[in-house]
C-alpha positions as CSV (number, residue, x, y, z in Angstrom):
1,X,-93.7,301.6,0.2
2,X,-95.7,299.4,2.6
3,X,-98.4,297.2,2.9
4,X,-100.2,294.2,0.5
5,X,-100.8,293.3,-2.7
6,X,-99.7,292.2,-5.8
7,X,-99.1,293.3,-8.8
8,X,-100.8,292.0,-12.2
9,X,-99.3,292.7,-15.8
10,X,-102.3,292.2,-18.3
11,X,-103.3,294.0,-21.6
12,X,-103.4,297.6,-22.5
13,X,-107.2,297.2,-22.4
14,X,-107.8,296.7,-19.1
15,X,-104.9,297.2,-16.6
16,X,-104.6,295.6,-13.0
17,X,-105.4,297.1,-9.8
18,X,-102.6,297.1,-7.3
19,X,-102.9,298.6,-3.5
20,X,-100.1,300.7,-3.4
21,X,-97.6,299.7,-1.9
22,X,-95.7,296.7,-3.3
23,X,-93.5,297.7,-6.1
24,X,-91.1,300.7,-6.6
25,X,-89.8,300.6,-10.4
26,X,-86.7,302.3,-11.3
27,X,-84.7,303.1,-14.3
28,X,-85.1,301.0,-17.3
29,X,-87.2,297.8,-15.9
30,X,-89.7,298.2,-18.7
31,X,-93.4,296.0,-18.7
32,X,-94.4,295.6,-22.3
33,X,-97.9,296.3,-21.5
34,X,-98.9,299.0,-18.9
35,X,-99.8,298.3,-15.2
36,X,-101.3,300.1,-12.6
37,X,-99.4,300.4,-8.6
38,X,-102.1,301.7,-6.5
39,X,-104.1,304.6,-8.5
40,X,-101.4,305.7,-10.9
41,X,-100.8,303.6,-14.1
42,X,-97.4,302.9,-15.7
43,X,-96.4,302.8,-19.3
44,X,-93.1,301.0,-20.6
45,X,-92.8,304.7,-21.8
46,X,-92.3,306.2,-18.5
47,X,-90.2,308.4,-17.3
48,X,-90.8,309.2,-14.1
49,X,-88.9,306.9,-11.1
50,X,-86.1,306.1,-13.0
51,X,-83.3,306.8,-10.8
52,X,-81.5,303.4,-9.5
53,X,-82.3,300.4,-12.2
54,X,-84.0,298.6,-9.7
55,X,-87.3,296.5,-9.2
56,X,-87.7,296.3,-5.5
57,X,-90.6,293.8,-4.1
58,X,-90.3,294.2,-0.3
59,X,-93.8,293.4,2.0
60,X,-96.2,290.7,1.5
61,X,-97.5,288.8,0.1
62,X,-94.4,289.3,-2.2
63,X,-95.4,288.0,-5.8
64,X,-95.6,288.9,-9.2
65,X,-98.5,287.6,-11.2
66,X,-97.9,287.5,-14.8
67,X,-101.2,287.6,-16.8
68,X,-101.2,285.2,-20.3
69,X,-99.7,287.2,-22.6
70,X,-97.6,289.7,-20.5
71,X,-94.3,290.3,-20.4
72,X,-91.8,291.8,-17.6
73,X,-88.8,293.7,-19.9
74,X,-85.8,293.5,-17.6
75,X,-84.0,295.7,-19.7
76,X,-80.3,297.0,-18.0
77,X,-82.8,297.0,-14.2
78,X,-82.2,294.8,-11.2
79,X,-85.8,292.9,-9.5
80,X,-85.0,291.9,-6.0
81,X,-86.9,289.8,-4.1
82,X,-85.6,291.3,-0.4
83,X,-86.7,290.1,3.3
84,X,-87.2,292.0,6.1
85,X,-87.5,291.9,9.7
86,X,-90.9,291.1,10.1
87,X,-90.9,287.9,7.8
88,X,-87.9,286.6,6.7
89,X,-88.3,283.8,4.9
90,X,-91.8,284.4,3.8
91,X,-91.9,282.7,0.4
92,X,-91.5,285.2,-3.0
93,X,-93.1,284.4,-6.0
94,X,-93.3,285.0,-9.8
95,X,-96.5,283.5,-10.5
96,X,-99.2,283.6,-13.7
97,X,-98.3,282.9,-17.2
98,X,-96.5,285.4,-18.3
99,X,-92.9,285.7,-19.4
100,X,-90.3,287.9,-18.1
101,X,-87.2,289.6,-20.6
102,X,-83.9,289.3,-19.0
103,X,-82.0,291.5,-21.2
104,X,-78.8,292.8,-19.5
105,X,-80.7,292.4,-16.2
106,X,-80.8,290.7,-12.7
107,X,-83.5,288.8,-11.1
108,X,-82.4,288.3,-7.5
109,X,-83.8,286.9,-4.3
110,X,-81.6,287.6,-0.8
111,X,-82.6,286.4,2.2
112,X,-86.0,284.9,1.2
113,X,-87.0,281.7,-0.8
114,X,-88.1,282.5,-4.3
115,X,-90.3,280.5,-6.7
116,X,-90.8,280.4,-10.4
117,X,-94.2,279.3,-10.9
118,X,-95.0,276.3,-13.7
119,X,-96.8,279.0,-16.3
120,X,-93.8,281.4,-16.2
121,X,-90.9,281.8,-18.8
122,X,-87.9,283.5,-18.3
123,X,-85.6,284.0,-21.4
124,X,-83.9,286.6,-23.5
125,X,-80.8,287.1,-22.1
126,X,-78.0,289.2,-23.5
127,X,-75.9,289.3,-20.4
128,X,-78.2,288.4,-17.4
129,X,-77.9,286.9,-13.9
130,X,-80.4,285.1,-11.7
131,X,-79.6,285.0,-8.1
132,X,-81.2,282.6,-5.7
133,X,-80.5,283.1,-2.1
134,X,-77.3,281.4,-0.9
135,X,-78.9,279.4,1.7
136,X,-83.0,279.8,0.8
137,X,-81.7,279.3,-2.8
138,X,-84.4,279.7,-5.8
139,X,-86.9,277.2,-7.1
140,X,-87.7,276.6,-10.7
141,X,-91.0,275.5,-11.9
142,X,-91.3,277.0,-15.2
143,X,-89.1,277.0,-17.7
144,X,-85.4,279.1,-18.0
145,X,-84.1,279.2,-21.3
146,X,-81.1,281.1,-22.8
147,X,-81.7,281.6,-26.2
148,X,-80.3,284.4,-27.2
149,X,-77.5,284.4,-30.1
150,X,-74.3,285.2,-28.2
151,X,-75.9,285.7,-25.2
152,X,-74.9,284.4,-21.8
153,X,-77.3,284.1,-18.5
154,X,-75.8,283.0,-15.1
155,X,-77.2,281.4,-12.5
156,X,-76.5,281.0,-8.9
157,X,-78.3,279.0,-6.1
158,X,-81.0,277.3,-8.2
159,X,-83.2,274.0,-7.6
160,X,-84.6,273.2,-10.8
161,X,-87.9,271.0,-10.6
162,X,-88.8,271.7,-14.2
163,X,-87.0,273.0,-17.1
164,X,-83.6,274.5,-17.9
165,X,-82.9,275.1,-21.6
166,X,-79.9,276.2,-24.0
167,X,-79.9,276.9,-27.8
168,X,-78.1,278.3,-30.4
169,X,-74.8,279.9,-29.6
170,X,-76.1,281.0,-26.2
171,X,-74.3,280.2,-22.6
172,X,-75.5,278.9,-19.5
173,X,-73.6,279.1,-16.6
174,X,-74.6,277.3,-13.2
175,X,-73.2,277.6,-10.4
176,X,-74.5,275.2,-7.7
177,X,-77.3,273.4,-9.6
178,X,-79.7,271.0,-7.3
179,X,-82.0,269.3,-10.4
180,X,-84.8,267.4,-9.0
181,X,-86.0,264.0,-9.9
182,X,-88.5,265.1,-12.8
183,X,-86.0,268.1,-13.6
184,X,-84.7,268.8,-17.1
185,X,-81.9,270.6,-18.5
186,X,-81.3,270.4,-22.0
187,X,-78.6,272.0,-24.5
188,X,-78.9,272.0,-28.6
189,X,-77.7,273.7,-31.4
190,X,-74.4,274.7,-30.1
191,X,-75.3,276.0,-26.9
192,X,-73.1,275.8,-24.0
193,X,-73.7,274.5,-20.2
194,X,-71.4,275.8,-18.0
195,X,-71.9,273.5,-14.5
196,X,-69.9,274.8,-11.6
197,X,-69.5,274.6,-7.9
198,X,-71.2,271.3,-6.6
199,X,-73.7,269.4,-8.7
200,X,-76.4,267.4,-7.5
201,X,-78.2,265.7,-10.6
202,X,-81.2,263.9,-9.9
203,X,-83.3,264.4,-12.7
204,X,-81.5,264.2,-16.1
205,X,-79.3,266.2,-17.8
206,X,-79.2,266.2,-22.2
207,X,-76.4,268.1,-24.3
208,X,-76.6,267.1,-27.9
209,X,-74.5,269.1,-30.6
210,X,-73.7,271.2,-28.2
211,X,-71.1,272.0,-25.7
212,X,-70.8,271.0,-21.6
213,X,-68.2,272.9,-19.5
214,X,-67.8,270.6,-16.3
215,X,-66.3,272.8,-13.8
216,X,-67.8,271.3,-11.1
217,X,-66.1,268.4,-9.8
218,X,-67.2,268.0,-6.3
219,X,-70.6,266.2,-7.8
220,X,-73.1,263.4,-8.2
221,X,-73.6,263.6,-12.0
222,X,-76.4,261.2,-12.2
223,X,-78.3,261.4,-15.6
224,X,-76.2,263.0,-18.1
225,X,-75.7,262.5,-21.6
226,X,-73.7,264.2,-24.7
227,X,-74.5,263.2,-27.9
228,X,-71.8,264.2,-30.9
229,X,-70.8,266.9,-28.4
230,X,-67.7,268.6,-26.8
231,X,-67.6,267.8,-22.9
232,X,-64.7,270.4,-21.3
233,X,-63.0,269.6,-18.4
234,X,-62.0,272.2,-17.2
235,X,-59.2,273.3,-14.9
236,X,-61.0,273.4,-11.7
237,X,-59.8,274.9,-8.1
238,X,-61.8,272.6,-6.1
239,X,-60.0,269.4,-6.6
240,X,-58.8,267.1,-9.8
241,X,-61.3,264.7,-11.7
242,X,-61.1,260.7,-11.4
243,X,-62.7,258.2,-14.0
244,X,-65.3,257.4,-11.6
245,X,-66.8,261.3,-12.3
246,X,-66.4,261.0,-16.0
247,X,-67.5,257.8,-16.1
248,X,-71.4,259.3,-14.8
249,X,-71.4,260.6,-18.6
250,X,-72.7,258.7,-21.2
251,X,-71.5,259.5,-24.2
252,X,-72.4,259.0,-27.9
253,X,-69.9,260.6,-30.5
254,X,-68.5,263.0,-28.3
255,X,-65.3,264.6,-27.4
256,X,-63.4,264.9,-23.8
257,X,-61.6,267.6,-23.8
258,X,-59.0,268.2,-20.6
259,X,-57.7,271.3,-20.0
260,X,-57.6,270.3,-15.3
261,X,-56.3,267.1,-13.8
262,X,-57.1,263.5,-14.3
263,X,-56.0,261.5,-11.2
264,X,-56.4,258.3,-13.3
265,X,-56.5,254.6,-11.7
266,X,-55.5,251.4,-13.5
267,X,-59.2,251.1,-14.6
268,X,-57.6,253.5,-16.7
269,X,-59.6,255.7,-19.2
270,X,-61.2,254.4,-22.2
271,X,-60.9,256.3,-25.7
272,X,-63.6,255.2,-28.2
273,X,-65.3,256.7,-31.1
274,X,-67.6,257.5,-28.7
275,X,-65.5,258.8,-26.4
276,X,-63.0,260.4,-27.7
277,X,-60.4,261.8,-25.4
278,X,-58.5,265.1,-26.0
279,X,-55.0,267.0,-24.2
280,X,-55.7,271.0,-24.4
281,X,-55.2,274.0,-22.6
282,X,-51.4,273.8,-22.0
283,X,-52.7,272.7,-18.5
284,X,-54.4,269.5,-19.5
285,X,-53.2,266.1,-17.7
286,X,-53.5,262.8,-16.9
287,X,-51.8,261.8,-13.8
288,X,-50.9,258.1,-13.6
289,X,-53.2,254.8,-14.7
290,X,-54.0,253.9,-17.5
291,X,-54.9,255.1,-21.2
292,X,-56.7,252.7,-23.4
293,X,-58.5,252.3,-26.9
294,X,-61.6,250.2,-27.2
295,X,-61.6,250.6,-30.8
296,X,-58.1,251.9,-32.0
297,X,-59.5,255.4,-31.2
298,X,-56.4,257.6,-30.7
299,X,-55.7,259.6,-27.6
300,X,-55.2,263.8,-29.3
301,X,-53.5,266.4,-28.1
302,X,-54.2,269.8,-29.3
303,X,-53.0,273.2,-29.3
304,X,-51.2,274.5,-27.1
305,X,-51.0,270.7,-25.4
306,X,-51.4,268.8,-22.5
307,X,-49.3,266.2,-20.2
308,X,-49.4,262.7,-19.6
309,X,-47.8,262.3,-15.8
310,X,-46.8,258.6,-15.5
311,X,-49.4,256.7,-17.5
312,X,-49.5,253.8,-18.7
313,X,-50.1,253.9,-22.8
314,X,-52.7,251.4,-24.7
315,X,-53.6,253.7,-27.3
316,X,-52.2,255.4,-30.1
317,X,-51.4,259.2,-29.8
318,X,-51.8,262.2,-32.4
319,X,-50.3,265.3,-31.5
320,X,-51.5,267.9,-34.0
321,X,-52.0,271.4,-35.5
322,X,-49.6,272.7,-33.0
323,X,-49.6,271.3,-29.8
324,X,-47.1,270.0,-27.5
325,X,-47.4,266.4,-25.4
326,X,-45.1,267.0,-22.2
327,X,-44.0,263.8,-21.1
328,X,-43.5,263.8,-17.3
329,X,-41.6,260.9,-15.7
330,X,-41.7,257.8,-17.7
331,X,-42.9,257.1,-21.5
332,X,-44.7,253.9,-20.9
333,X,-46.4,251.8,-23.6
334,X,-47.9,248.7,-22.7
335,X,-47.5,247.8,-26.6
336,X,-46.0,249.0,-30.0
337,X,-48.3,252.4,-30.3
338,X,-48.3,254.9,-33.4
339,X,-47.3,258.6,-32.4
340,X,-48.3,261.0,-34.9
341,X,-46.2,263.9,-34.6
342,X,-48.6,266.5,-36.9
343,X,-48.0,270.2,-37.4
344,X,-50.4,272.0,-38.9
345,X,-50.0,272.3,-43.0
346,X,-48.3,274.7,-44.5
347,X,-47.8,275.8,-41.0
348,X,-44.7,277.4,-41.6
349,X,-42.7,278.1,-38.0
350,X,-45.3,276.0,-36.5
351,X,-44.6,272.5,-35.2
352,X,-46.6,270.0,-33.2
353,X,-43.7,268.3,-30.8
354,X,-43.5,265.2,-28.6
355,X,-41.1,266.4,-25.5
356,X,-39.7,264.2,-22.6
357,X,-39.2,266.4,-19.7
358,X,-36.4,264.1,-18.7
359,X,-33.6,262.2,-20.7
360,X,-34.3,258.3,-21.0
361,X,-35.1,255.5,-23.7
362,X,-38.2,255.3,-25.7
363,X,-38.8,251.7,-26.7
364,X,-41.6,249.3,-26.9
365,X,-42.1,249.4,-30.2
366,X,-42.8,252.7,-30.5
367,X,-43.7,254.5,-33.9
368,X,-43.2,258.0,-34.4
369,X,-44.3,259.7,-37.7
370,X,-44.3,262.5,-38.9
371,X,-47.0,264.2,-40.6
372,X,-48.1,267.3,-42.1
373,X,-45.3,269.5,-41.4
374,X,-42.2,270.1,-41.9
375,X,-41.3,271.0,-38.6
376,X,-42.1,268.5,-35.9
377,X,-40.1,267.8,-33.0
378,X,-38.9,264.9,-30.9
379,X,-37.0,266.2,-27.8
380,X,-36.0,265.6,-24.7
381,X,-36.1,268.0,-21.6
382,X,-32.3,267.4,-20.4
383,X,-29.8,264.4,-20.4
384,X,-29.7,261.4,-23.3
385,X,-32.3,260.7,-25.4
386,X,-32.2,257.2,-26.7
387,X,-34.7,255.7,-29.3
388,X,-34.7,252.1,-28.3
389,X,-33.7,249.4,-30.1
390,X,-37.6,248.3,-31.1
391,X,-38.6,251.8,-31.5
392,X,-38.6,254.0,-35.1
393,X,-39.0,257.3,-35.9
394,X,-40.0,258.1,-39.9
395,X,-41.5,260.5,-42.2
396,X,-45.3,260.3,-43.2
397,X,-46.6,263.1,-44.7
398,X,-44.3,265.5,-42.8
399,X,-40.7,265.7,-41.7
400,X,-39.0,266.9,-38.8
401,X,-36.3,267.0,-36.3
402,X,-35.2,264.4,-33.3
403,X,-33.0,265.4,-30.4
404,X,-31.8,269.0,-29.6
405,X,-28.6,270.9,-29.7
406,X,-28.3,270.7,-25.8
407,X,-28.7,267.4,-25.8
408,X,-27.1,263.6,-26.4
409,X,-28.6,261.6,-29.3
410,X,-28.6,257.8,-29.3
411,X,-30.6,255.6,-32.0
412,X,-30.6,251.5,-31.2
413,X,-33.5,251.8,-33.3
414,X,-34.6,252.9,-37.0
415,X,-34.4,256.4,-38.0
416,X,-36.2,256.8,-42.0
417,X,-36.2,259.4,-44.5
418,X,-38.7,257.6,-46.8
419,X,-41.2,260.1,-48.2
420,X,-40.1,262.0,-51.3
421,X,-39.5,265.9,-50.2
422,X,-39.5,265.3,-46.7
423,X,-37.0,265.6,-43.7
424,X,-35.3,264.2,-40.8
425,X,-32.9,266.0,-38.8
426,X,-31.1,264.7,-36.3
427,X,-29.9,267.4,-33.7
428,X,-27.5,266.9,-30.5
429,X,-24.3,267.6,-28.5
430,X,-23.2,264.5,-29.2
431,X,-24.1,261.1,-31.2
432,X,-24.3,257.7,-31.0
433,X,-26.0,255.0,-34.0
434,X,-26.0,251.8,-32.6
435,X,-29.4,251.4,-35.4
436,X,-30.3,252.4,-38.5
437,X,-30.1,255.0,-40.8
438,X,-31.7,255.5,-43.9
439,X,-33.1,257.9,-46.3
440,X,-34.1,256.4,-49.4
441,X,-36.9,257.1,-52.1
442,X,-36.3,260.5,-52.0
443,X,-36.1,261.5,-48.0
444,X,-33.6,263.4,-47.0
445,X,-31.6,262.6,-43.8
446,X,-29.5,265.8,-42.4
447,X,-27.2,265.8,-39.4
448,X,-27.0,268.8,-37.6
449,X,-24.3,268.0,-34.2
450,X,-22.9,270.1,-32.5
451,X,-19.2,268.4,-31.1
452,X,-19.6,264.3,-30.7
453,X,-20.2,262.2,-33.3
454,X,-20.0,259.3,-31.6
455,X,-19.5,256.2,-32.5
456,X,-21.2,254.7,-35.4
457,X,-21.8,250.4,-35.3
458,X,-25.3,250.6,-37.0
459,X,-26.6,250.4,-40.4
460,X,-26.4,253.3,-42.6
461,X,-29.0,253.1,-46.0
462,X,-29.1,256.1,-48.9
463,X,-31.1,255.1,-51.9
464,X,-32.1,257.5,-54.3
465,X,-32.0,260.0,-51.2
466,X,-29.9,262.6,-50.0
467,X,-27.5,262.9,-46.6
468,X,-26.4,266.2,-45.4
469,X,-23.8,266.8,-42.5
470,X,-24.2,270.1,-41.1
471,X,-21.5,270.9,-38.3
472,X,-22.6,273.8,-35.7
């Protein structure tokens, strides 16, 4: 179809005039109330023309004026906004005060700028996509929200200049988001922001019991805040994070959790009640710098785990309900910090474990307990593990096992069976007590080596306790 006009959605009473020519509506892109291209009207019942699930808006003045009231029902349909050769980059619009559905649809602009105008509301998507031009891109001025209950709307190629919203349990994902100064995008109620790509945050951006997935780590951040919310950092192909991104993030009662790369520096990263920090993903790591609390705060891992790559340890750690801490290169705390080592309870086979990747001493005055279950692990990757001679491992709430049956086993340090009903094993190829021993108060102390005992110049303590001396 050729020539001008526009097309006008307004009440059943008294439908718009269109010149034909503007709009071709396929299969299932529905108006709520009927409208009228050139001198045939259409009814959301209609049949006829249904044949591709698409919108099409091709020759000027290329715009869509919603009348108060109206709404444009996506449904399962595709609107594109397309150029041609005789005025490419003419401006599109959706203009009026209407609303439009997006459903399982697409809104889509190629090759042409597109505009949301300030009366217009797009929302209601189950599994929608909005499509700005990748170099024209798509303006908002109205006001995007995804707001449906398990629903997920994703955007490409957007300048937001007005409103962005997420609520509930619904998702929105961005990928290449340029928010204006005056632009807002905020996330409530358990929603979920997805940013990825490049972010360029001018106006301000507001997650509050909610959830943001930062995928973008090529950014300028600007204006963001989490309040008690989760922040993921994801594992991201474009390049690690560093402090000085995170740090753009001000945060009030809220989690980090890291499932990419920290490059850290010796500004290090502060934990906080504020700021909690988490290890997650399996792929989670901080590379190098420094870990600190502000406020005794523990650093968490949790299932399946995370690393820490040559960092430098002023915090506490709690690996729990599961999840492994892989130690790569050197375990170094700056001073005597608690590891909880905490399975799940009543986990049964499961055990949260603390594993160096290579053999070497743990000292410092290092704490290790073990809580919760009965199955935690201290290991070490390959060669000697030695607990240091300022360094203790005990039971808490939990038992568990130190060293491995592949492995050498040397204590300089305190090794304690002191909860009644709980555990320590001691596994290796070979030991060696130059520490001390003891189960007492009804912990149980079992050795489990496979050839070397060792030799044996430390203190050994059984009160009210049990030893056992398994041979494999």
């Amino acid at each position: 179809m050729h020539g001008s006009g526009r097309l006008h959605l307004q009440p059943l009473v008294e439908p718009a005039q269109c010149p034909l020519g503007l709009v071709v509506l396929h299969h299932r892109v529905k108006p709520v109330v009927p409208l009228r291209v050139g001198d045939r009207e259409v009814h959301a019942d209609d049949d006829r023309d249904r044949d591709g699930g698409q919108l099409e808006l091709g020759e000027d003045p290329r715009q869509i004026t919603l009348a108060p009231g109206s709404d444009l029902d996506l449904g399962q349909g595709t609107a594109t906004f397309d150029n041609d050769s005789s005025s490419k980059n003419v401006p599109r619009a959706i203009a009026g005060a209407g609303t439009v559905t997006l459903g399982n649809g697409t809104l889509q602009s190629s090759g042409t700028p597109l505009t949301i105008g300030p009366d217009v509301v797009l929302r209601g998507a189950t599994n929608a996509a909005i499509k700005g031009d990748a170099v024209s891109g798509l303006t908002n001025l109205g006001r995007i929200v995804s707001d449906v209950s398990g629903g997920r709307l994703t955007i490409t190629n957007i300048i937001n200049a007005a409103r962005m919203e997420v609520t509930g349990s619904a998702q929105l994902s961005v990928g290449g988001l340029q928010n204006q100064a005056g632009g807002t995008v905020s996330v409530s109620a358990g929603g979920t922001l997805i940013l990825r790509d490049a972010v360029d945050n001018q106006g301000t951006i507001a997650v509050t019991d909610a959830n943001l997935n930062l995928q973008a780590v090529k950014s300028t951040l600007g204006d963001v805040s989490v309040t008690r919310s989760t922040v993921l950092l994801a594992n991201s192909l474009l390049s690690p994070y560093t402090p000085a991104l995170v740090g753009q993030i001000h945060s009030t009662a809220s989690t980090f959790a890291l499932s990419g790369q920290l490059n850290n520096t010796a500004d290090g990263v502060p934990v906080s009640a504020d700021a909690r920090w988490q290890l997650t993903g399996g792929s989670g790591v901080i590379v190098g710098g420094r870990v600190n609390s502000v406020d005794g705060t523990p650093l968490a891992v949790t299932a399946p785990g995370g690393h820490l790559n040559n960092v430098a340890l002023d915090a506490d750690l709690v690996i729990q309900n599961g999840a492994t801490l892989w130690v790569d290169g050197t375990f170094n705390p700056l001073r005597p910090v608690t590891v909880h080592v905490s399975g799940p309870a009543g986990g049964g086979t499961v055990s949260s474990t603390f594993s160096l990747t290579t053999g070497q001493t743990v000292g410092g005055g290092t704490r290790f307990v073990f809580d919760d279950s009965a199955r935690n692990l201290i290991v070490a990757g390959g060669g000697t593990f030695t607990l240091g001679a300022d360094a203790s491992v005990r039971t808490g709430t939990g038992g568990g096992t130190v060293g491995r049956s592949n492995g050498a086993l040397v204590n300089e340090g305190t090794i304690s069976a002191e909860t009644p009903g709980q555990s320590i094993t001691l596994a290796g190829s070979g030991f060696t007590n130059r520490g001390t021993l003891q189960a007492v108060d009804g912990g149980t102390l079992v050795l489990t080596l496979n050839a070397n005992w060792g030799s044996w110049s430390g203190n050994f303590n059984a009160k009210h306790s049990m030893v056992r001396s398994v041979n494999n």
